[in-house]
C-alpha positions in Angstrom: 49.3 27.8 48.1 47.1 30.6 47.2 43.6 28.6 48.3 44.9 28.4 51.8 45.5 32.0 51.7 42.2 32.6 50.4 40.9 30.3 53.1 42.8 31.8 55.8 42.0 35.5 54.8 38.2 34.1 54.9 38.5 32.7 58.2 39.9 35.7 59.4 37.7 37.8 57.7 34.0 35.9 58.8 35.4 35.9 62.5 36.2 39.6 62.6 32.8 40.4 61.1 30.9 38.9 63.6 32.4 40.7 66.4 32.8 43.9 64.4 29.0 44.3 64.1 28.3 43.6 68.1 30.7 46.8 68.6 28.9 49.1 66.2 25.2 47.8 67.9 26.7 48.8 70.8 28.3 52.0 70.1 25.7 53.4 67.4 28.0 53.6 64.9 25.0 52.9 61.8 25.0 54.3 58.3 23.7 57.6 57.4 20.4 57.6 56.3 20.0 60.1 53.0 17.9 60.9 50.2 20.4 58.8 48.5 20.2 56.0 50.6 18.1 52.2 49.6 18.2 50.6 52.6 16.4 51.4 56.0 17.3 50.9 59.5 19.9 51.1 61.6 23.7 48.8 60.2 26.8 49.3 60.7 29.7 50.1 58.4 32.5 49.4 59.7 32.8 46.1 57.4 35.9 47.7 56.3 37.2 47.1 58.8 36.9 43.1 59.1 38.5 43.3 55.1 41.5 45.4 55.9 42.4 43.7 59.2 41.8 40.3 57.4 44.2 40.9 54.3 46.5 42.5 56.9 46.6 39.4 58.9 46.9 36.8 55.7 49.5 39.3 53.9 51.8 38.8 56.9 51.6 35.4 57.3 52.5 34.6 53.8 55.5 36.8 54.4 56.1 34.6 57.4 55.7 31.4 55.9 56.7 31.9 52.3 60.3 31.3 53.5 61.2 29.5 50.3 60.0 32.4 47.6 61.5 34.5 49.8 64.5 36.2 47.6 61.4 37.0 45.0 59.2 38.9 48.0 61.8 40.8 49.3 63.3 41.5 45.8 60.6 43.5 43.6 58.0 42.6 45.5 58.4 43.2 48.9 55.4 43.8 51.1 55.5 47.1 52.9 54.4 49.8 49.6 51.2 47.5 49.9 51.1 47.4 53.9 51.7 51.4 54.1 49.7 52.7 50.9 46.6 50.4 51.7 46.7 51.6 55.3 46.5 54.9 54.3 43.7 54.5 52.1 41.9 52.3 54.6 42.4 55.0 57.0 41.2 57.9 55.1 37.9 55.9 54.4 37.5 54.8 58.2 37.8 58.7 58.7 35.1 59.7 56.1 33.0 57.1 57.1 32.3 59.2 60.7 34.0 62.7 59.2 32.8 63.8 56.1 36.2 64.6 54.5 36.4 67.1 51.7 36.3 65.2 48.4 39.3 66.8 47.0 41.2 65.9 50.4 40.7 62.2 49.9 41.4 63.1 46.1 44.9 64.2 47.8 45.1 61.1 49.7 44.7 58.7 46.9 47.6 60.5 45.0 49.7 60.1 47.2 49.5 56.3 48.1 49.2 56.2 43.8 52.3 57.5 43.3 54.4 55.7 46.5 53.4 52.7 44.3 54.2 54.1 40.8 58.1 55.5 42.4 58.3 51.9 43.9 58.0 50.8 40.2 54.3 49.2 40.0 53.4 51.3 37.0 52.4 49.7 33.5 55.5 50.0 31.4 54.1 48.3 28.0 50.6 47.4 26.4 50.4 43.8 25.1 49.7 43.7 21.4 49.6 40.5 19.0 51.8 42.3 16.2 55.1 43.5 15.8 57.2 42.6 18.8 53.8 42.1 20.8 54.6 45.1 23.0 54.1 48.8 23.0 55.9 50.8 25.6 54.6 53.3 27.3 57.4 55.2 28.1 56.7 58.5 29.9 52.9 57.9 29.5 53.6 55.2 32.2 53.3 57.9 34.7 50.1 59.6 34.1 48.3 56.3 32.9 48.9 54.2 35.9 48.1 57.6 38.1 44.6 57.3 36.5 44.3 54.0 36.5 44.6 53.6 40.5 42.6 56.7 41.6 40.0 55.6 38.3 40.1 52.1 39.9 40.0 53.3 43.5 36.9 55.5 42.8 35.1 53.2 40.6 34.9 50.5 43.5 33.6 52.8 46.1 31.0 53.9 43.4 29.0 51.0 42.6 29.1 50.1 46.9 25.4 50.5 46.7 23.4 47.5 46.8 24.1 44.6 49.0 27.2 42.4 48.1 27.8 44.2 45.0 31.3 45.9 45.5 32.4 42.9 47.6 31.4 40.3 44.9 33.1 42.3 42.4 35.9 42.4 44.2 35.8 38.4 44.5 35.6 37.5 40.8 37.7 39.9 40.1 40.9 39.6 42.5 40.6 35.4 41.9 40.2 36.4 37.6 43.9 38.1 38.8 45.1 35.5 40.6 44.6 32.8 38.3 46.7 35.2 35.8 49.5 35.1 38.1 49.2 31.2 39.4 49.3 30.1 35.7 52.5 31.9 35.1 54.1 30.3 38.3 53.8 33.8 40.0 52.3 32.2 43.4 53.7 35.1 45.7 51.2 37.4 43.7 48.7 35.2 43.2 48.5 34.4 46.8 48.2 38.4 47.4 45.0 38.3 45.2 43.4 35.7 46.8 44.0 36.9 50.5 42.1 39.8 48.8 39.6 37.8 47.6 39.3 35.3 51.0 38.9 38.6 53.1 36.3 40.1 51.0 34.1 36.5 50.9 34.3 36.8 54.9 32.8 39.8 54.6 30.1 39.3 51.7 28.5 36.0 54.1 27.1 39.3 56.2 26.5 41.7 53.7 24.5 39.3 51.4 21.1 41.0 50.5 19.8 41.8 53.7 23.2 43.0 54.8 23.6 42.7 58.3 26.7 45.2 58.1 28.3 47.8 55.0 31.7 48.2 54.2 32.1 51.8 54.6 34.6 54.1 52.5 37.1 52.4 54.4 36.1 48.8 53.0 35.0 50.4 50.0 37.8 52.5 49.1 40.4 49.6 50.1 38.8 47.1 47.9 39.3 49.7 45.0 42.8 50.2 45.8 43.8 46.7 46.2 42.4 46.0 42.7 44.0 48.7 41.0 47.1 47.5 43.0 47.0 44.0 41.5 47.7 44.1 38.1 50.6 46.5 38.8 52.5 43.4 41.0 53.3 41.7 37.6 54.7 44.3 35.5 58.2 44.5 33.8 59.9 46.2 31.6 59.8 43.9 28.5 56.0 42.2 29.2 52.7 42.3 31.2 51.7 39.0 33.4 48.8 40.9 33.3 48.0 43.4 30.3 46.4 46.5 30.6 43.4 45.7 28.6 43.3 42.6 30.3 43.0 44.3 33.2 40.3 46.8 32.0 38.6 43.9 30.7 38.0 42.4 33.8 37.2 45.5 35.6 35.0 47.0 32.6 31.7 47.3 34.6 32.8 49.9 37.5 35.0 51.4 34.7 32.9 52.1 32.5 30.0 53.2 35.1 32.3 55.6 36.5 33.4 56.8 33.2 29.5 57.7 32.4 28.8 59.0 35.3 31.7 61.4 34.7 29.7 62.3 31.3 26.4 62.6 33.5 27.4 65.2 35.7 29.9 67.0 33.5 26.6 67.1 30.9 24.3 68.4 34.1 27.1 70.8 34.9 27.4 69.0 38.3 30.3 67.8 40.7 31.5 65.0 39.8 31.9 64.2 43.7 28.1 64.9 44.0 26.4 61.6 44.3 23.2 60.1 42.2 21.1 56.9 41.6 21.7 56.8 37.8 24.5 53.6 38.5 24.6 50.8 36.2 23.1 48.8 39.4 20.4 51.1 39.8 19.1 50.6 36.6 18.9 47.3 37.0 17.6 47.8 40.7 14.3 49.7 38.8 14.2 47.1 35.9 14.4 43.5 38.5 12.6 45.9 41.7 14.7 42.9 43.3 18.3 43.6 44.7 19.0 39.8 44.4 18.2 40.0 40.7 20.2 43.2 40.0 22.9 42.0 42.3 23.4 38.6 40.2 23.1 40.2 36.9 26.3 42.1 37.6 28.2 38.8 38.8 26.8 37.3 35.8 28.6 40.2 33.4 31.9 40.1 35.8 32.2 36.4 35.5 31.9 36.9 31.8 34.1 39.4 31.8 36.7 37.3 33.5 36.1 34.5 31.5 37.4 36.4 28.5 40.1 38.7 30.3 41.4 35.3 31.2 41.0 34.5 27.1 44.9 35.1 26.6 45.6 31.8 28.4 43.7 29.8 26.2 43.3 31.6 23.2 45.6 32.8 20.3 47.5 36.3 21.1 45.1 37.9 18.0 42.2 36.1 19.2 42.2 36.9 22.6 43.1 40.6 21.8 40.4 41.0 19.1 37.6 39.6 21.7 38.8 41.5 24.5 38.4 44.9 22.7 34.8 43.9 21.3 33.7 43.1 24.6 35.1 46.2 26.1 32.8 48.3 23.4 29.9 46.3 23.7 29.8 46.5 27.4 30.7 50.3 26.9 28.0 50.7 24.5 25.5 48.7 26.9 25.9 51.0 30.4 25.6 54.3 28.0 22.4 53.3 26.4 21.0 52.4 29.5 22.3 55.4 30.8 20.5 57.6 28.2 17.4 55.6 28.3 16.9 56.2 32.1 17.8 59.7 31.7 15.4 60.5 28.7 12.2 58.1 30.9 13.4 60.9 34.0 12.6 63.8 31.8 9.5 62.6 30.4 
């Protein structure tokens, strides 16, 4: 069942964290402190750490105990592109988290786990539409679209990791939005996969709750991303979606569309778009609440939302849902740029 996963992945998770924390106290291993930095003093981030090992752990004991589903795992969906490529991303975050690696080397790194999955076949082959024969395919645009998507996806998580509990939460509402896809299609293999990511991620978030007592690092950070970007891919065919693309995007709109403007914001400044800045979606809201709890819940707020109609195709009309899916993307769009510009025109002035 995909709660006991969750619960076992938390479980896991909250006793890792604990011990995880004691290690870095004892071994100095804190967060650089920077001119970019919002917090002060001296916490760990290894939190990664606690997540990976966590979904590790719970990943393998469904493979263990999912005996009866078993021709299903190890048909499409067998385990070990997710075991190997979200290793490697874990392991290249770990790394930058005491190394400061080249951004085009981890740029390298994400590639290549992108593309193990895409040659494994977990690429978006069609776009749900409510006319015609409610499909578009994709055909050789499968390729480059789900390459973007991942290292978009990937990128986007570690992006908005700057206030306490916000990438972790997102990751929450947003791997459970994905599992309920797959549990009310009778998918429960992949839905149990989302909500071991979502069980590992709540184990952490009980210690990185505003004050954190620990980060999640690029490892955690950059995992997270992966993971999410991983999910939708798991219920792919070659004739429909369990989970559509702009269902997908839907749920994930926020660090999308953040990313995507902050892309705008350095390209317009005629700056890397690896340098980093405090012109985030959450730190608008950071200046406008002066209150990390406030800014922090604002953001679940819109996620939940954002779910809530992502998840619109199982209750609503194929038109319906479609048609409020794609206003909601704009709109939310529409909302991060104007911010966006606001702050930037109040910075000049």
């Amino acid at each position: 069942m995909p709660i006991v996963t969750l619960l076992l992945a938390g479980v896991f998770s909250s006793a890792l964290i604990p011990l995880i924390i004691r290690f870095a106290h004892k071994h100095k291993l804190y967060d650089r402190i920077n001119e970019r930095k919002i917090h002060n003093g001296n916490i760990p981030r290894l939190g990664g750490v606690g997540i990976t090992l966590a979904f590790m752990g719970g990943l393998l004991i469904i493979v263990l105990m999912d005996i009866g589903q078993a021709n299903d795992f190890y048909g499409r969906f067998r385990v070990w592109p997710i075991f190997v490529t979200g290793s490697v991303i874990f392991l290249t975050g770990l790394v930058d988290d005491f190394i400061d690696l080249r951004a085009s080397f981890k740029l390298i790194i994400q590639t290549f786990a992108a593309l193990v999955l895409i040659v494994y076949g977990l690429r978006f082959e069609v776009i749900m539409v409510p006319w015609g024969d409610g499909k578009v395919d994709l055909g050789l645009f499968s390729f480059p679209l789900t390459l973007a998507w991942i290292i978009g996806v990937t990128n986007a998580i570690n992006l908005i990791d700057g206030l306490d509990g916000l990438a972790a939460g997102t990751s929450i509402i947003a791997s459970i939005t994905f599992g309920i896809f797959y549990w009310t299609q009778g998918m429960v293999l992949q839905a149990e996969i989302c909500f071991t990511i979502a069980g590992a991620a709540i184990g952490f978030l009980i210690f990185n709750w505003h004050p954190a007592k620990i980060f999640m690092g690029d490892s955690g950070s950059l995992f997270l991303g992966f993971s999410l970007a991983m999910l939708p891919l798991l219920g792919q065919r070659h004739d429909r979606a369990e989970i559509g693309l702009i269902s997908a995007a839907t749920t994930l709109a926020i660090p999308i569309f953040d990313t995507l403007i902050a892309v705008y914001r350095r390209k317009k400044a005629h700056l890397s778009f690896f340098m980093s800045d405090k012109s985030h979606f959450h730190h608008i809201l950071l200046a406008k609440y002066n209150s990390t709890t406030k800014a922090v819940g604002t953001i679940y707020f819109l996620n939940l939302f954002l779910s809530i109609v992502a998840l619109s195709t199982i209750y609503l009309g194929k038109a319906w849902s479609f048609l409020l899916k794609l206003v909601v993307i704009i709109t939310v769009g529409t909302l991060i740029f104007v911010l966006n510009m606001k702050r930037e025109r109040s910075e000049k002035t």
